[in-house]
N, C-alpha and C positions, 0 to 999 in steps of 0.2 A: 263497292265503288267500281267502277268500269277501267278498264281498261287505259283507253283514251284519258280519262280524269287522272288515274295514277301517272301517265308521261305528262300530262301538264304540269302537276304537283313537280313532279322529279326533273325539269328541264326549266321551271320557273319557280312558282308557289302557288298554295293553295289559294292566294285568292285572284289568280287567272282562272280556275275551272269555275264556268260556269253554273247555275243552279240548274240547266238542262240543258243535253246536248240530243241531237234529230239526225239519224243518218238518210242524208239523200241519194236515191237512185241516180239523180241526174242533175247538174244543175241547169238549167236552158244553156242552150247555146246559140248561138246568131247563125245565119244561112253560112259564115267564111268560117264559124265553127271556135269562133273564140263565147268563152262563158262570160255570161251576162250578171256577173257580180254584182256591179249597181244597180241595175231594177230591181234583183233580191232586196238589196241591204235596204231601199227605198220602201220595196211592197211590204215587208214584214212588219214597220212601225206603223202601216195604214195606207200609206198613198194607194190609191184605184186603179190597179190593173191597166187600164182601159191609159192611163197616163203612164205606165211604167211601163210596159211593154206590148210592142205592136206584133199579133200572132204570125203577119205578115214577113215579120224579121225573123222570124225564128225557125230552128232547123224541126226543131220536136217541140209545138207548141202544146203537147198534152204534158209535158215536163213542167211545166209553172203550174199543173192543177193542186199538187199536194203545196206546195208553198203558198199559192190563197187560200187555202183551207187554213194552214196553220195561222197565217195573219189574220183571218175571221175568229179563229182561238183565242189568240192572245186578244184582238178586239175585245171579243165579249168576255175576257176576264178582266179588261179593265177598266170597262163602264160596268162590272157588278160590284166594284170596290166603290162604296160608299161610305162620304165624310162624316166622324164620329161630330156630336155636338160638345 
């Protein structure tokens, strides 16, 4: 168990640690430099890119490439979950 999951465990309980944690390089930031939390928290369940964040606004627009990858991840692991009869 890592690191991170033991001070969750030990500053809350075990069922605040997540079943997976991702460390990010960077989270985007805007041109004034504050981080762009809610397009994250938006893009990761699905919403398109293209509606969550304009590359235009951003200071380091190649910082959102590993987070549409992951949200393509978890995408395609949950149109492979198919309903039992």
């Amino acid at each position: 168990m890592s690191r991170t999951a033991w001070s969750l465990i030990l500053r809350s309980s075990p069922r605040h640690v997540p079943d997976r944690h991702y460390q990010l390089q960077d989270i985007p930031p805007t041109l004034t430099g504050k981080k762009m939390r809610v397009p994250v928290r938006r893009l990761l369940p699905g919403a398109p890119v293209e509606k969550v964040a304009q590359p235009d606004t951003m200071a380091n627009p190649e910082s959102i490439g590993f987070l549409v990858a992951l949200a393509r991840e978890f995408a395609d692991k949950t149109t492979d979950v198919r309903p039992t009869a």
